[in-house]
Gaussian input, Z-matrix of N, CA and C with variables (Angstrom, degrees):
# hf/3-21g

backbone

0 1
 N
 C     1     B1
 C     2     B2     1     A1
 N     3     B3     2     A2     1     D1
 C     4     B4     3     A3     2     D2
 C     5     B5     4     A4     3     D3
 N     6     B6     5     A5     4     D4
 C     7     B7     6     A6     5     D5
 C     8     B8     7     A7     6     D6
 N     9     B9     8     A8     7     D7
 C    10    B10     9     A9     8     D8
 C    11    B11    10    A10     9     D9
 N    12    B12    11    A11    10    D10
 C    13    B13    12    A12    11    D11
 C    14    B14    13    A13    12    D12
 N    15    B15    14    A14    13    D13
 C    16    B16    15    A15    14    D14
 C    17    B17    16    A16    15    D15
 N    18    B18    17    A17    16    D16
 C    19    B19    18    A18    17    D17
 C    20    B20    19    A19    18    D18
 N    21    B21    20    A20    19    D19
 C    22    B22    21    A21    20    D20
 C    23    B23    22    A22    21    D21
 N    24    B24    23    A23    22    D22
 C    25    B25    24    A24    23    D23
 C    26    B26    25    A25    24    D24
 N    27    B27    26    A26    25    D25
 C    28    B28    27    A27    26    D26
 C    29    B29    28    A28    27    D27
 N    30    B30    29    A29    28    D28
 C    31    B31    30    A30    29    D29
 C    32    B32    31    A31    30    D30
 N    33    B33    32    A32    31    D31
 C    34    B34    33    A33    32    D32
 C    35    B35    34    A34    33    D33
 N    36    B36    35    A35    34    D34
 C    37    B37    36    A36    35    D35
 C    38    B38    37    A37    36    D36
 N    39    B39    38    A38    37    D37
 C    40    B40    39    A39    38    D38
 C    41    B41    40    A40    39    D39
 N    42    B42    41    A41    40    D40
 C    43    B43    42    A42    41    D41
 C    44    B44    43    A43    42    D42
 N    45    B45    44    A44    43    D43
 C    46    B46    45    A45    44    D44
 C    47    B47    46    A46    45    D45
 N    48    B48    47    A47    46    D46
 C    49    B49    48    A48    47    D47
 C    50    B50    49    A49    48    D48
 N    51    B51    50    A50    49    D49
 C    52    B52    51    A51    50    D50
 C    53    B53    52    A52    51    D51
 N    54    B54    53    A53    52    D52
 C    55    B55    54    A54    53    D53
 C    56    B56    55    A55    54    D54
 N    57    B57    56    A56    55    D55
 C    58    B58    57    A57    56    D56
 C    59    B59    58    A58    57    D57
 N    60    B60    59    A59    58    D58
 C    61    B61    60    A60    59    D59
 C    62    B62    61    A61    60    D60
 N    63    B63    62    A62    61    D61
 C    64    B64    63    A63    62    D62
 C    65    B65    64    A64    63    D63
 N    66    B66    65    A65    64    D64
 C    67    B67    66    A66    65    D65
 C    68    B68    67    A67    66    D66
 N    69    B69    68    A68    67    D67
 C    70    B70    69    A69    68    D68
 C    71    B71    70    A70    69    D69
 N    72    B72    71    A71    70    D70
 C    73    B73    72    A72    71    D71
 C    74    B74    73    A73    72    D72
 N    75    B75    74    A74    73    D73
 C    76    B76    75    A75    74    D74
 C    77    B77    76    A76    75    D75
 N    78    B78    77    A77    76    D76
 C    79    B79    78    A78    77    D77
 C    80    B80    79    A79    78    D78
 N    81    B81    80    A80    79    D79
 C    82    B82    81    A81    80    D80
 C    83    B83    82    A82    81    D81
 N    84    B84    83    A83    82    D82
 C    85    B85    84    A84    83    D83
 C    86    B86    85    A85    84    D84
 N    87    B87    86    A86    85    D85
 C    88    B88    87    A87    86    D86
 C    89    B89    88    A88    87    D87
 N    90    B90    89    A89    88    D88
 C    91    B91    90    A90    89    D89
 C    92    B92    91    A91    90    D90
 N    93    B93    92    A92    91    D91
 C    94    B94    93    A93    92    D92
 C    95    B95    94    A94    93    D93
 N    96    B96    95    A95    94    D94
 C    97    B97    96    A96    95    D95
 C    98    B98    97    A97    96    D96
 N    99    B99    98    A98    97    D97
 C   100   B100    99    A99    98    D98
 C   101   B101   100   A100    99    D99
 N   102   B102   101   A101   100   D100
 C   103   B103   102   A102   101   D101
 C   104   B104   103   A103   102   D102
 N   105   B105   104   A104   103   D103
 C   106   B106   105   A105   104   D104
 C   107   B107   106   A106   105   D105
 N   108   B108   107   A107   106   D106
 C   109   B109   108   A108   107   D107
 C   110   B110   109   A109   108   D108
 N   111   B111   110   A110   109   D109
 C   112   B112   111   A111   110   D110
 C   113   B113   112   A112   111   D111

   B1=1.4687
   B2=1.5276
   B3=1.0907
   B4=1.9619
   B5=1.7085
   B6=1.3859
   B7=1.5038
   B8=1.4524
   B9=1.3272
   B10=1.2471
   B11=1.8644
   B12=1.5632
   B13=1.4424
   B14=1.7357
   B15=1.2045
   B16=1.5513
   B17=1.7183
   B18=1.6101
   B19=1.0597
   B20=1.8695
   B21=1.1974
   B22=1.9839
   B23=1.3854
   B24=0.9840
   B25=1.5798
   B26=1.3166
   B27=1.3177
   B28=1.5068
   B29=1.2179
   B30=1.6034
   B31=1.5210
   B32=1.5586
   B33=1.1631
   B34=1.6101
   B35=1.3240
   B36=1.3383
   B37=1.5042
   B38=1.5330
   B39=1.7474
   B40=1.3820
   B41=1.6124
   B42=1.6247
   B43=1.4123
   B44=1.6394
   B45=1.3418
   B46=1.5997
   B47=1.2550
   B48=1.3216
   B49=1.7436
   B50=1.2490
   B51=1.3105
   B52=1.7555
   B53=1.2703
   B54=1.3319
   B55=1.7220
   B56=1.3306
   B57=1.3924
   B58=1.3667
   B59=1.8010
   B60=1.4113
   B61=1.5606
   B62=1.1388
   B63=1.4418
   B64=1.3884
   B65=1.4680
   B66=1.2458
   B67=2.0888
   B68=1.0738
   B69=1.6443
   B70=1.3848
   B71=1.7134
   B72=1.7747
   B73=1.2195
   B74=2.0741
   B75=1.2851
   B76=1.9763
   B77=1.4030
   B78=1.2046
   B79=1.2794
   B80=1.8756
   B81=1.4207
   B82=1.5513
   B83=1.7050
   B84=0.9656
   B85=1.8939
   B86=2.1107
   B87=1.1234
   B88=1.7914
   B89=1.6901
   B90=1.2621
   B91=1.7697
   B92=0.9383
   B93=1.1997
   B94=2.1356
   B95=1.2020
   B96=1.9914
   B97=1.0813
   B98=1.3549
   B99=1.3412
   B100=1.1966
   B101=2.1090
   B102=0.9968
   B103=1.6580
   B104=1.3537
   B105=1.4282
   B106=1.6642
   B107=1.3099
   B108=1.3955
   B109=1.6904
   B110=1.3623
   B111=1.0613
   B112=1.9724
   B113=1.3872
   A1=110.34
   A2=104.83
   A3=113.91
   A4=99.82
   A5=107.61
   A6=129.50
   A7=115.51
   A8=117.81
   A9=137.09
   A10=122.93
   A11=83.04
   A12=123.61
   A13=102.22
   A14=115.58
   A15=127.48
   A16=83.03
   A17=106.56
   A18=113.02
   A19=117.58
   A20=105.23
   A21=95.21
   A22=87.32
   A23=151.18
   A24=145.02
   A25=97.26
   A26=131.44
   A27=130.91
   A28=109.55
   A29=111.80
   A30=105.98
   A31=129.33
   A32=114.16
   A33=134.56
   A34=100.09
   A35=135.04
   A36=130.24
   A37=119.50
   A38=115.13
   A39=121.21
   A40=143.02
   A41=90.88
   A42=111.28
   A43=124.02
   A44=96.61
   A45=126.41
   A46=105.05
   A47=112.22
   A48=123.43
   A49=111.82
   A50=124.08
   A51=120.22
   A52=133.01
   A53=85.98
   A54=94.72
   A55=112.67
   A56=108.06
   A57=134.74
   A58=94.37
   A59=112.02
   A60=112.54
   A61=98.66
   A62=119.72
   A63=131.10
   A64=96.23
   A65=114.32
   A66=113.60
   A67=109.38
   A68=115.05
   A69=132.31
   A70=111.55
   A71=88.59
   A72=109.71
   A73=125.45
   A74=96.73
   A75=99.88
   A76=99.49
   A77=129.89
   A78=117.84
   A79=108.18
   A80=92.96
   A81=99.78
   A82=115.02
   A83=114.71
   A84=137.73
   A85=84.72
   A86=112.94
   A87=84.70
   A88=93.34
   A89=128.89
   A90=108.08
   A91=94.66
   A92=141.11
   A93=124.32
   A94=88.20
   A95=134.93
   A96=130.95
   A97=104.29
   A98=137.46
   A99=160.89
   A100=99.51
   A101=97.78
   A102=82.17
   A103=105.24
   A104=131.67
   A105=103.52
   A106=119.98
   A107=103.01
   A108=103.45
   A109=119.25
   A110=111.45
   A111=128.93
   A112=90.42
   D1=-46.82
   D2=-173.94
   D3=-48.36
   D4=-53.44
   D5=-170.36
   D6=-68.58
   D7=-27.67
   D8=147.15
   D9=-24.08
   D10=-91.81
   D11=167.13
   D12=-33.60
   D13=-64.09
   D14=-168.44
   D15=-45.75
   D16=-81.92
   D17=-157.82
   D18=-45.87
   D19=-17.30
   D20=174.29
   D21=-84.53
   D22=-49.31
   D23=-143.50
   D24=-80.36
   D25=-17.26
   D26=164.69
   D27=-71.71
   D28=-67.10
   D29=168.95
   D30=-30.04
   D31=-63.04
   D32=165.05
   D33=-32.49
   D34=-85.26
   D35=-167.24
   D36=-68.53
   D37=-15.40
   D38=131.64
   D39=-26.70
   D40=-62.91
   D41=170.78
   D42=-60.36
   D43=-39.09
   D44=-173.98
   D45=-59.65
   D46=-53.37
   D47=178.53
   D48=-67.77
   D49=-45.52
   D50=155.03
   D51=-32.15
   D52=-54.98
   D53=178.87
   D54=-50.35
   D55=-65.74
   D56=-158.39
   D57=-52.68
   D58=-30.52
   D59=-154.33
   D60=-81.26
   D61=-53.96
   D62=-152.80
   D63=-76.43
   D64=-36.41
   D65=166.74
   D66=-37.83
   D67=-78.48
   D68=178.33
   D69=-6.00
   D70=-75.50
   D71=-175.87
   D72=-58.39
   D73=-41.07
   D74=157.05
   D75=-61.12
   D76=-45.19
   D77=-154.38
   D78=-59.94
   D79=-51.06
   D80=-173.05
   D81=-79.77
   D82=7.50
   D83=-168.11
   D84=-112.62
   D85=-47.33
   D86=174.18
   D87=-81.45
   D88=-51.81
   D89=-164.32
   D90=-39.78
   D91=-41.43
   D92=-145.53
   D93=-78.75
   D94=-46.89
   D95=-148.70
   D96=-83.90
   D97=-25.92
   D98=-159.34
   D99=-94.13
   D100=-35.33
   D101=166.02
   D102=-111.22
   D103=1.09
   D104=158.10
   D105=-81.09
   D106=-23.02
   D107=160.34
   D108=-45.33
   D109=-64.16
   D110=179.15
   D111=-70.39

């Protein structure tokens, strides 16, 4: 169970870093698009 547990909480801060990345990355994909507009 302990080993279990470890292993979602890896996943989780896995996931977390995904998130966070793939944001990042939309985020700066509208600025670029957002000043060739302007």
């Amino acid at each position: 169970m302990q080993l279990r547990s470890m292993f979602t909480g890896y996943n989780y801060i896995n996931f977390k870093m995904l998130v966070s990345i793939s944001g990042f990355i939309s985020g700066q994909m509208i600025q670029l698009l957002y000043e060739k507009i302007i």
